[in-house]
TILUM-247749 format. One record per residue (C-alpha): residue number from 0; x negated, y negated, z negated. Coordinates in steps of 0.25 Angstrom, whole numbers, plus 2048, in hexadecimal, padded with zeros to 3 digits. Layout:
% TILUM-247749
PT	NUM	X	Y	Z
...
//
This chain:
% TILUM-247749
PT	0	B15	640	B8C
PT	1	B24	640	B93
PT	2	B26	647	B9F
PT	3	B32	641	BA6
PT	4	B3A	645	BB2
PT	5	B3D	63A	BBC
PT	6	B48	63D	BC5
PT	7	B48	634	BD2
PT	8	B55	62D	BCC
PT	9	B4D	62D	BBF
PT	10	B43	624	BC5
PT	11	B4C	61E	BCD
PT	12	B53	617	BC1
PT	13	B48	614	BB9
PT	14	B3F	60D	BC3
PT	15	B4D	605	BC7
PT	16	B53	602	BBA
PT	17	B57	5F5	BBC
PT	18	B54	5F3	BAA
PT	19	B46	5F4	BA5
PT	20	B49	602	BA2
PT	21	B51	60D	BA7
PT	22	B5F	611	BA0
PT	23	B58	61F	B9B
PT	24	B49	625	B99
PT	25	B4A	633	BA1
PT	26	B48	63F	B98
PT	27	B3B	649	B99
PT	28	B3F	654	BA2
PT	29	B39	65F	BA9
PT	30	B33	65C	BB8
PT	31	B3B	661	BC3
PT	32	B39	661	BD3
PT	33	B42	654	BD4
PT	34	B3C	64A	BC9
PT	35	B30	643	BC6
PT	36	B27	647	BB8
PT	37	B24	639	BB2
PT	38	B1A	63A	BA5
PT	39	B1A	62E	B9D
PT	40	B19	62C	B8D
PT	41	B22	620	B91
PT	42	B30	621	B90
PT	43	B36	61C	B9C
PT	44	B2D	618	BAA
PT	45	B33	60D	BB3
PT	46	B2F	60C	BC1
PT	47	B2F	600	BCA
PT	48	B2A	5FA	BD6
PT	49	B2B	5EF	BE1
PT	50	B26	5F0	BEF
PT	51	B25	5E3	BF7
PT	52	B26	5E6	C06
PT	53	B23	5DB	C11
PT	54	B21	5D6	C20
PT	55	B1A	5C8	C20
PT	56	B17	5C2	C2F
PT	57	B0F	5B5	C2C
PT	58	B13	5AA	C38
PT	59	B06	5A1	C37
PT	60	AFD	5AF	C3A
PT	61	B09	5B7	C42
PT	62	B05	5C3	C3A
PT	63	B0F	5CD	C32
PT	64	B0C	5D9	C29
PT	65	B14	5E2	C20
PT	66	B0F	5E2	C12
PT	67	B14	5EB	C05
PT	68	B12	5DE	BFE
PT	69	B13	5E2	BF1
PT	70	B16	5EF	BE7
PT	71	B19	5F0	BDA
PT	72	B1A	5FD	BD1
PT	73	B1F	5FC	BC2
PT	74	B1C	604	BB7
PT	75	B24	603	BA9
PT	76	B23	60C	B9C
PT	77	B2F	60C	B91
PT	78	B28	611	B86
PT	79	B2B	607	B79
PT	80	B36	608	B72
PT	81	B3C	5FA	B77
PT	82	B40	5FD	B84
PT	83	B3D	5F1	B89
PT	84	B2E	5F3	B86
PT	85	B26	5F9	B91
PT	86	B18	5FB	B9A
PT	87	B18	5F6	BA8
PT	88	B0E	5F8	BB1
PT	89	B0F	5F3	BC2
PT	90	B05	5F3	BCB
PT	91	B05	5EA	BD8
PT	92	B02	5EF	BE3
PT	93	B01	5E2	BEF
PT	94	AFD	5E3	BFC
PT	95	AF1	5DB	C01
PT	96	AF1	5DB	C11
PT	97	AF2	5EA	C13
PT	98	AEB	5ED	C04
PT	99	AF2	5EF	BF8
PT	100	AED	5EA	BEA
PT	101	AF2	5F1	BDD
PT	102	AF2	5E9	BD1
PT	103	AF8	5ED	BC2
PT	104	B03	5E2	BC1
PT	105	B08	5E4	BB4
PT	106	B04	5EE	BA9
PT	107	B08	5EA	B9C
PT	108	B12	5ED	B91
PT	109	B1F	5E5	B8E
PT	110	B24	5E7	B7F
PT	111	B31	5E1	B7B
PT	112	B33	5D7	B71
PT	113	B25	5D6	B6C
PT	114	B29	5CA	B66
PT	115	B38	5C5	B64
PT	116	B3F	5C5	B73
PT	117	B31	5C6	B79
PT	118	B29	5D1	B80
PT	119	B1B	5D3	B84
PT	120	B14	5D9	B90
PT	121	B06	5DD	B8D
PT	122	AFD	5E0	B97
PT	123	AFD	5DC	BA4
PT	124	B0A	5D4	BA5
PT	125	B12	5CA	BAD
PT	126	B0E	5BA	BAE
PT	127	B1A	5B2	BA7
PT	128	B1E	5AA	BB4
PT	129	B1E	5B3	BC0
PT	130	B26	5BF	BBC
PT	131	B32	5B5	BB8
PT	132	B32	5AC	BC5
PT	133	B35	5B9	BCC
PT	134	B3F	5BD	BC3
PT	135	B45	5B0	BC3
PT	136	B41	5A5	BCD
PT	137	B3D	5AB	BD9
PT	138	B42	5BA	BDC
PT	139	B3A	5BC	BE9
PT	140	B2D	5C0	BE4
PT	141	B2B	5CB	BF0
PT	142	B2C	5BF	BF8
PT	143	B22	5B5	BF3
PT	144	B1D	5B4	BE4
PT	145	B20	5AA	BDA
PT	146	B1B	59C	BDA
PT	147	B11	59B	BD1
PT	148	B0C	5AB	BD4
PT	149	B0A	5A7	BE2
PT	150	B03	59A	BDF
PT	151	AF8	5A4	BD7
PT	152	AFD	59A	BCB
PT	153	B01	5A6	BC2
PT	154	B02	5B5	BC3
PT	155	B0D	5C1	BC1
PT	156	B05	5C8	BB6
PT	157	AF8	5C9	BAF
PT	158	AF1	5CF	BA2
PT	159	AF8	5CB	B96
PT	160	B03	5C8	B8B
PT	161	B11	5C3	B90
PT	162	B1C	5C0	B87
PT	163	B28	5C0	B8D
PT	164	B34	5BA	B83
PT	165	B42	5BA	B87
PT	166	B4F	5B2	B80
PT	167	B5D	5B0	B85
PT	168	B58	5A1	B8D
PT	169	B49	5A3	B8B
PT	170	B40	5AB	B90
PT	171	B30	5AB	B90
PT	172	B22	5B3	B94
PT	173	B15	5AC	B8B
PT	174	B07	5B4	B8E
PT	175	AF8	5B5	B8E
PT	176	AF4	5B8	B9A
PT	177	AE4	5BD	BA2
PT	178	AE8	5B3	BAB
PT	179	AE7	5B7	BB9
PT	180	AF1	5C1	BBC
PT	181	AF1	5D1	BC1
PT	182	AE9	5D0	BCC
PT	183	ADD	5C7	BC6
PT	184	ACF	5CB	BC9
PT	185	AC0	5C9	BC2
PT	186	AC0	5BF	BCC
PT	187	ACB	5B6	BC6
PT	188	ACD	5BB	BB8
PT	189	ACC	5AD	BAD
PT	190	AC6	5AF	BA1
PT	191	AD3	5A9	B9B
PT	192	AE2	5AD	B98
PT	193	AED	5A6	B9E
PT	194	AFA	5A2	B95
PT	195	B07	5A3	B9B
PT	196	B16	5A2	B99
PT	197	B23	59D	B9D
PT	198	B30	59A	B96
PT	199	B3E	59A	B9D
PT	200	B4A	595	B98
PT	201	B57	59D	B9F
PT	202	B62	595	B9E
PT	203	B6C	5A1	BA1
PT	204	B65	5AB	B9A
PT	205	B5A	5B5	B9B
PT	206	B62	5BF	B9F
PT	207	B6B	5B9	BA9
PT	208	B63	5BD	BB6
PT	209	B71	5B9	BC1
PT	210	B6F	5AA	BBD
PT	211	B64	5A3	BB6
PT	212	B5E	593	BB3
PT	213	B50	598	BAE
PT	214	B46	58B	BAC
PT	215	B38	591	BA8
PT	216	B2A	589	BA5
PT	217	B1C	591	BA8
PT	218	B0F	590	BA7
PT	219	B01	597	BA4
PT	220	AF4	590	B9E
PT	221	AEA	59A	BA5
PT	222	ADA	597	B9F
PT	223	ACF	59A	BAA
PT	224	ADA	59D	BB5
PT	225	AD3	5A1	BC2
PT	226	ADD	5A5	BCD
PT	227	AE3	59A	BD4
PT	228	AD6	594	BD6
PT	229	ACC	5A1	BD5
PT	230	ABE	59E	BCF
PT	231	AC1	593	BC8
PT	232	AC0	591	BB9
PT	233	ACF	589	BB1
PT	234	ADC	589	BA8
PT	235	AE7	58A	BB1
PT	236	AF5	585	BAC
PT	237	B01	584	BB5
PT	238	B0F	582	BAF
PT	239	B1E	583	BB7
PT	240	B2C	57F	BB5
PT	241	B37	58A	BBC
PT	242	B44	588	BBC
PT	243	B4E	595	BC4
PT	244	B5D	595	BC6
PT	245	B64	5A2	BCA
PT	246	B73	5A6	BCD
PT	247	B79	5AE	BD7
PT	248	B79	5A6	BE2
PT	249	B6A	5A0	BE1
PT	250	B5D	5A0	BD9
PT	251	B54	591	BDA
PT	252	B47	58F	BD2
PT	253	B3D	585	BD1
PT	254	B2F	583	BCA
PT	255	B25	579	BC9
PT	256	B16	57C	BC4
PT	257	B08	575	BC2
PT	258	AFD	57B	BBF
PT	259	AEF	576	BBA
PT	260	AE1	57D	BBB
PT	261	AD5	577	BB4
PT	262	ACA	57B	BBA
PT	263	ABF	57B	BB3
PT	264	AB4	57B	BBF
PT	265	AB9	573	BC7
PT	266	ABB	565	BC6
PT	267	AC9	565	BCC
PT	268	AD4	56B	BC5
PT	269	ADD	573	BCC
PT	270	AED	56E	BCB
PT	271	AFB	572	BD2
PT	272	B08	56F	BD2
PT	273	B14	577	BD9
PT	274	B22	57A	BD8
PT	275	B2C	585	BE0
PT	276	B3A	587	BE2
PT	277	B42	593	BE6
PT	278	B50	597	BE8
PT	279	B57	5A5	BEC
PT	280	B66	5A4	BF2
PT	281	B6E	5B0	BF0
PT	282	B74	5B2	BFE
PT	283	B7B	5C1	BF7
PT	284	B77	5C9	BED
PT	285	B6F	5D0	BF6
PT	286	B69	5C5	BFF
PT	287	B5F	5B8	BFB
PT	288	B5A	5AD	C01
PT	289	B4E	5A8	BFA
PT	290	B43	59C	BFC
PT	291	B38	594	BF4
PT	292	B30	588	BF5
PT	293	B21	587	BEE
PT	294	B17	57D	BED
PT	295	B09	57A	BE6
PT	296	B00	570	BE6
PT	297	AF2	571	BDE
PT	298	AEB	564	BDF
PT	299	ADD	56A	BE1
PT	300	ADB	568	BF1
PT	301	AEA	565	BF2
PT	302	AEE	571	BF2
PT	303	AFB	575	BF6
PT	304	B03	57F	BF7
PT	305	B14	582	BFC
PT	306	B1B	58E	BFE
PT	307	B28	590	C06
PT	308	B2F	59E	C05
PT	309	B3D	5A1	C0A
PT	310	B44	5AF	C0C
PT	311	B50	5B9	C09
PT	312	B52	5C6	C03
PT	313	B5C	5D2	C04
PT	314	B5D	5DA	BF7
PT	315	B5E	5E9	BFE
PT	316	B60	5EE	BF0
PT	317	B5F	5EC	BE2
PT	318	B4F	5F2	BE6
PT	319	B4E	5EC	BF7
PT	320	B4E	5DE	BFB
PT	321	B47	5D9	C07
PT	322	B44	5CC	C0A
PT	323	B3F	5C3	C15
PT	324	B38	5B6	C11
PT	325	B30	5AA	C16
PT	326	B22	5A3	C0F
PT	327	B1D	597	C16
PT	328	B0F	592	C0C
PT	329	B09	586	C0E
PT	330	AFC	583	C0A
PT	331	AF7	575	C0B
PT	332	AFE	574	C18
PT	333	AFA	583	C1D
PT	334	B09	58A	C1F
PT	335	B0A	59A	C1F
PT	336	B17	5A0	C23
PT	337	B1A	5AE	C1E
PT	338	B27	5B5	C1F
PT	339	B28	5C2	C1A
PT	340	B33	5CF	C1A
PT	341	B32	5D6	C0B
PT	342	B3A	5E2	C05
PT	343	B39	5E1	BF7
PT	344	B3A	5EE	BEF
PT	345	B3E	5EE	BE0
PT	346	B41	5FC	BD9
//
């Protein structure tokens, strides 16, 4: 086992390193009273985090509380000799009304090139869709989650195989999923797996991240899918169409999804249909003004569902940005309004 000496700037530039790794693996030293003894059999550990920090006052109730929202820490060992292989482990930490629940987001491994331009996590791993919408279509994830997250049609991450493919124009995730996501209980486990993937075509290239015209296509057959209606037995498929533009002025994005539920004990099936837009104008490189529209209508009991969120953000730093924000739901004609303060923390 290596004993290595982390320096505070050591650290400093690993856990920051803006790659997947950092320029150098620090050499095995002897302690001394200003470093920090790390033992690993891994190579190189990189260190992460993200804090989510926030003041929301509710209008309809008058009542406002601070909230340490949401915490990430991140894990990753470098110990193949692809360097873009590793082992990932991050643990969630959200805040539930004054109690904090600690879930194991992700704990898998990624090794590169498994298959020709194609990767594959192994454990527990992210959900095709999610983690690219925040990447790509809608940036403010501290503020409000994505569409189909926070409509409980898919998840972040779950137990299972994601392949993840990536070309010049094309890029792709394909996996075999348990179904119902990192936080799922005995309560609503299925007896199934769930089948998802998405394929992206980036007209400017995968690699340009300044400017971009990405059209991507979705969707997960999911057998005995028990969470958006809990204790009920059916497949659930849902399928969506994305479309994103990006340059240095502005960011728009729009989607349109329908999703089906066949449920086999009762005698109505359980449909819906939705779509979202959202858009970013770039004020300065430092300051945003962002807003988003959502709606979703399941037929069962004409349900309906619209989301309005509006806000701005100042990027402090490349690691600080606050943001101040509006959400006004509707449901079936019952409005709540929100607004919320958040400091965003990325290192």
């Amino acid at each position: 086992m290596k004993k290595i000496l982390l320096s505070v700037a050591t650290i400093a530039s690993i856990s920051m390193a803006g790659g997947d790794i950092a320029p150098s693996i620090p050499s095995a030293t002897t302690p001394s009273h200003d470093g920090v003894v790390v033992e690993t059999k891994a190579g190189l550990l990189k260190f992460s985090g993200e804090h989510r920090l926030a003041y929301y006052y509710n209008s309809d109730d008058d009542h406002g509380e601070f909230k340490v929202d949401r915490t990430y820490l991140q894990v990753k060992a470098y110990f193949f000799d692809d360097p873009k292989s590793y082992a990932r482990i991050t643990l969630d930490v959200k805040d539930e009304d004054g109690t904090y629940d600690v879930y194991l987001k992700y704990s898998y491994i990624y090794l590169n090139n498994i298959l020709p331009h194609t990767g594959v996590e192994i454990g527990q791993v992210h959900k095709p869709w999610v983690d690219y919408e925040e990447h790509y279509g809608f940036k403010q994830q501290a503020v409000y989650g994505v569409y189909a997250d926070k409509f409980h049609i898919t998840n972040s991450a779950d137990r299972g195989l994601n392949f993840k493919t990536k070309l010049d124009n094309f890029s792709s995730e394909i996996g075999v999923f348990q179904g119902e996501g990192y936080k799922n209980t005995p309560d609503n486990a299925n007896d199934g797996v769930s089948f998802d993937a998405r394929f992206t075509y980036h007209m400017f290239g995968t690699h340009n991240k300044k400017e971009y015209l990405n059209i991507s296509l979705a969707g997960a057959m999911n057998q005995n899918h028990n969470e958006i209606v809990p204790g009920t037995d059916g497949d659930l498929n849902w399928g969506l169409i994305h479309a994103v533009y990006k340059n240095s002025d502005f960011l728009v994005a729009g989607q349109y999804i329908d999703v089906f539920k066949n449920q086999t004990d009762r005698d109505v099936d359980d449909k819906g249909t939705g779509y979202s837009f959202n858009a970013d104008y770039y004020v300065t490189d430092k300051i945003t003004l962002f807003g988003r529209y959502d709606e979703f209508q399941r037929d069962r009991d004409d349900d309906e569902k619209e989301n309005i969120i509006a806000g701005a953000s100042y990027k402090y730093n490349r690691y600080v940005t606050f943001a101040l924000s509006g959400i006004n739901k509707s449901h079936n004609g019952d409005d709540s309004t929100t607004a919320q303060a958040l400091v965003w923390v990325k290192w």
